[in-house]
N, C-alpha and C positions, 0 to 999 in steps of 0.2 A: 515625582513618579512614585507608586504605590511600589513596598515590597513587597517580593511574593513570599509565601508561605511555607514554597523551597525550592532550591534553584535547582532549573532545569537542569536534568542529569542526562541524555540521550537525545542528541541530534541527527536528525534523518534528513534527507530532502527527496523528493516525487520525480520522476519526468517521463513525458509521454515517449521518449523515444521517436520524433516524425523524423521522414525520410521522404526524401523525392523519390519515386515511385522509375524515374528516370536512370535513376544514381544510387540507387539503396544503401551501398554498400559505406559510402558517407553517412549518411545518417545513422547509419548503425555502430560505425567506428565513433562519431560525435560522443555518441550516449557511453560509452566506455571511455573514453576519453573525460568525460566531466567523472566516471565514479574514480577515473586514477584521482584526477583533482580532486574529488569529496577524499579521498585516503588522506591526501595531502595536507589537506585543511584543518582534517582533524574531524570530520563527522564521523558519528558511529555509526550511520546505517547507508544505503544510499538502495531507493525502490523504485521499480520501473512498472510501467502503466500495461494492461494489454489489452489490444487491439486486434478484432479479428477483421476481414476485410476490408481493412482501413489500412492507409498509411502510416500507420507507427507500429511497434512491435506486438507483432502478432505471434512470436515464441518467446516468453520472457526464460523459460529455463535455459533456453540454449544461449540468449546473452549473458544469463550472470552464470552459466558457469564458465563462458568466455572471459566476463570480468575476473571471476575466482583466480586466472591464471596471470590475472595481470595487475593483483594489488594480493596485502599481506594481511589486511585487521580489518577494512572496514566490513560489516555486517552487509548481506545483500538480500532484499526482497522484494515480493510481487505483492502491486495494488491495485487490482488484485486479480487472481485469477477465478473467469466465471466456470464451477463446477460441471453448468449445463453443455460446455462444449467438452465434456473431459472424460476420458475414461477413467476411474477413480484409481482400478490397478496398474495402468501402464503412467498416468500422473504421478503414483508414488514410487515407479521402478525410476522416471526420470528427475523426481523430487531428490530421493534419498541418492543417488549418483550423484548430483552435483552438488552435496551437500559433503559427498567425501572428497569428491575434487576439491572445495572451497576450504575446509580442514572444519567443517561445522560451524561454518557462519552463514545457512542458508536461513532465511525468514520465510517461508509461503505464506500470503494472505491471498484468502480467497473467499468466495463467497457464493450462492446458489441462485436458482432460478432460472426459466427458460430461458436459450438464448436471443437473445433480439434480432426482430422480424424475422423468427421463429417461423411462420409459414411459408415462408421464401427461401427459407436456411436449410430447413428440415428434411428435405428431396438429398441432398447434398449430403448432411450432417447424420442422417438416421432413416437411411432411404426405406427400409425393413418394418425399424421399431418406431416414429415419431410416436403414433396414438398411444404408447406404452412406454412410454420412456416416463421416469419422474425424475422432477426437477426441484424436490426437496430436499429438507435435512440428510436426508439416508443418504447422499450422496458422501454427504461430509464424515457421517458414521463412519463409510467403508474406506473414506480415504485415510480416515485418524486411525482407524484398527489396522491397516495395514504399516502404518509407520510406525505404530505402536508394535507390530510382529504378531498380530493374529493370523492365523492360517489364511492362506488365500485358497486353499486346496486340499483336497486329502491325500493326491498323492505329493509322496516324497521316496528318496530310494534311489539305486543304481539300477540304469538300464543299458546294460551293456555299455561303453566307455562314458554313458554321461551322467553326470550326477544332476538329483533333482533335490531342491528344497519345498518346502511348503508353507513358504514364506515371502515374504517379498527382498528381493538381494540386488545391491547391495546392503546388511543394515546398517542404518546411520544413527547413532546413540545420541539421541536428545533432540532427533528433528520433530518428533511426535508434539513437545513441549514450545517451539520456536511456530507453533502454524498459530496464523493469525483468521480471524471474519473480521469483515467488512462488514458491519452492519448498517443500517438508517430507519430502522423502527425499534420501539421498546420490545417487540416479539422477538426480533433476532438479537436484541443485545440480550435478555434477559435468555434464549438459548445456547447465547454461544456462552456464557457464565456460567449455566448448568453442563457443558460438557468441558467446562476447565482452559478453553483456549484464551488468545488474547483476542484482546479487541482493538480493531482499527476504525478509528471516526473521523470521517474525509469532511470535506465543505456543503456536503449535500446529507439534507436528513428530510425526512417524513415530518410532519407538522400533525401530531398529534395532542398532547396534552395543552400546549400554547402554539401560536405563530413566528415566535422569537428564537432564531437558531439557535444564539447561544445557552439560550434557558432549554428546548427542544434536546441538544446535545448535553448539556452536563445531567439532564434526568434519563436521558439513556446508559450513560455511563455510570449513576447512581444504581440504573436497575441491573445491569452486569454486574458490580462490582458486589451488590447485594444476596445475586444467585450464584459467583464464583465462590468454589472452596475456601482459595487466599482474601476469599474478603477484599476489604479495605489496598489489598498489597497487591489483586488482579492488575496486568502490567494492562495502558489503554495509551495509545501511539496516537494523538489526534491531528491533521491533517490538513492547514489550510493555506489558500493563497498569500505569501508574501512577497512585497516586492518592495527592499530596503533602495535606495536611491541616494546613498549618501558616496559613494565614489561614481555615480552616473554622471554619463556626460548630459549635456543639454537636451538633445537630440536624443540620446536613451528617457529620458525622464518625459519629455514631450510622449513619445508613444508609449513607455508604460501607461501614462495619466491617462492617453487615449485606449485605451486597450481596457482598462479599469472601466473607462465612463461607456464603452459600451456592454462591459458585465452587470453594470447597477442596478439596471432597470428589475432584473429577475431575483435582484433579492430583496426588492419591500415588500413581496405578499408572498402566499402561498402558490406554484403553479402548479396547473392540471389536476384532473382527476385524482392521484394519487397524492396531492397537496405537498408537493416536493415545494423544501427549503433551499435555498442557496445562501453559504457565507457572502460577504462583503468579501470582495479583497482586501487586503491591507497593504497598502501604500506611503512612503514618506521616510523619513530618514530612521534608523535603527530606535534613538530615542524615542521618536513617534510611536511607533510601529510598537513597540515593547511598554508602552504607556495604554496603549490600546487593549494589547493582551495581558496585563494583569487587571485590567475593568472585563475582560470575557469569561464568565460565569463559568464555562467548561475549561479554558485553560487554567484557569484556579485549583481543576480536579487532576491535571496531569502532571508526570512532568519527563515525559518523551514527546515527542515531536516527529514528522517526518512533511518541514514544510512543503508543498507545491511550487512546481516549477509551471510559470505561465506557458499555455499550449505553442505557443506559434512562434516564441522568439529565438532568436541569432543565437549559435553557438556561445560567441564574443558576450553575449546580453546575458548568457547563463552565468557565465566565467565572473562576471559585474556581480550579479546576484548572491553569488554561492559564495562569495568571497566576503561581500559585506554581511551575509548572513553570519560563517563562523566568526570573523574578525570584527563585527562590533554587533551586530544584533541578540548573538546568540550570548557573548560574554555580558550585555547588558541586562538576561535573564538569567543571572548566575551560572552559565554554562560553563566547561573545562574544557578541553580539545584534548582528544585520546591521548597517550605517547606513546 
């Protein structure tokens, strides 16, 4: 097995959060239930997916600052939140709150662009403003200025028993610096670099300079790293499916393998218009699996993590996952577990 170049220091892991639609309140307990076990285990981060009219979590603030009250260390973030459903000042009234509940270990990752099928949304979502609404950068401007404590208003002052600030309250010291993008083009890594954030790079990229994700993703992370201040030291969290199999049973390993061989197809070429990449999953015992990413061009450049949890499986299937992640995958990339 190749060594790497320095061992992994920041273990995260993904999950969509799904629910029956039936029983919600299950599946929402599930997902809090695995980040007590990510505390347990020893992961430093543990981030949840969001989902708007869909069955998985469509308010990640309001589960992690649920989880906040129900573990002590580990880091909690969002992968990510789409700015186009958001208002950027009442996002950072409910940002910076549950970053004081959580005692400043909130991560936001988030990211821009209209929201999807946007003409069907938009009645709903911006019944007033859709033809005027922008779904760019500025969004992110005004979320990072207010977390940062630029005026949100000119007034401030007493009026009669209530006090007004002109700022955004509660403030949370150092959540400005913990906000993360989601990027998947060299455009948005190399913006989110020029305004100092971190960067999150998931299993899905733009096929731009090559067709080859992992070569695609480690020159994105090149171009961030080159337009962030910290240089070389920009923190980049990258993001992909694994699924170690070395405490599965027979029957778990049967349908991960199935569940892999119907993702394979979409990552030998480029798909759609937009020439979207998909990683491989990674599949097979810790050894395997840690053999594979020290030969991944972009995990060469990292050394956090926040791997993905596969969409669709068993509570019991995560619990298998998560556990041989900390306890042999992650230690066999030089990893520590918190204390």
């Amino acid at each position: 097995m190749p060594s790497p170049s320095q061992p992994l220091r920041k273990l995260g892991f993904l999950t969509i959060g799904l629910f029956d639609p039936a029983d919600p309140g299950k599946g929402h307990e599930s997902t809090l239930r695995l980040i007590e076990l990510g505390e347990r285990l020893g992961f430093d981060s543990a981030w949840v997916r969001h989902r708007h009219l869909q069955h998985g979590i469509s308010s990640p603030v309001a589960v992690l600052a649920a989880a906040s009250q129900r573990t002590d260390r580990i880091h909690l973030g969002t992968a990510v939140i789409p700015l186009g459903w958001e208002n950027p000042l009442r996002l950072a009234e409910d940002l910076a709150t549950t970053d004081i509940l959580s005692g400043g270990r909130l991560n936001p990752g988030i990211s821009v662009g209209p929201p999807g099928h946007y003409d069907r949304v938009a009645p709903a979502l911006y019944p007033d403003t859709a033809e005027a609404e922008d779904f760019g950068y500025q969004r992110v401007r005004r979320l990072l200025g207010f977390l940062r404590g630029e005026p949100a208003t000119d007034f401030s002052g007493v009026e009669g028993i209530e006090v007004y600030s002109d700022r955004v309250q509660p403030v949370a010291p150092g959540l400005a610096s913990r906000l993360w993008y989601g990027a998947g083009s060299l455009r948005s890594a190399r913006w989110a670099g020029e305004q100092g954030l971190n960067l999150l790079t998931s299993n899905v990229v733009r096929a731009e300079e090559s067709d080859g994700f992992a070569e695609i993703q480690r020159s994105q992370i090149a171009a961030f790293r080159a337009h962030h201040p910290a240089g070389p030291r920009a923190r980049v969290s990258q993001g992909l499916v694994v699924i170690p199999t070395d405490s599965a049973s027979a029957q778990q390993r049967a349908k991960y393998r199935e569940y892999v061989r119907g993702r394979t197809e979409r990552t030998a070429a480029p798909q759609g218009p937009a020439r979207t990449v998909f990683a491989p999953d990674l599949i097979g015992t810790s050894a395997e699996i840690a053999e594979r990413l020290y030969t991944h061009a972009a995990f060469r450049e990292v050394d956090e993590v926040a791997f993905a949890l596969p969409f669709t499986f068993a509570y019991e299937d995560y619990v298998q996952i998560l556990t041989d992640i900390a306890t042999r995958l992650a230690p066999a990339l030089g990893w520590q577990p918190a204390v």
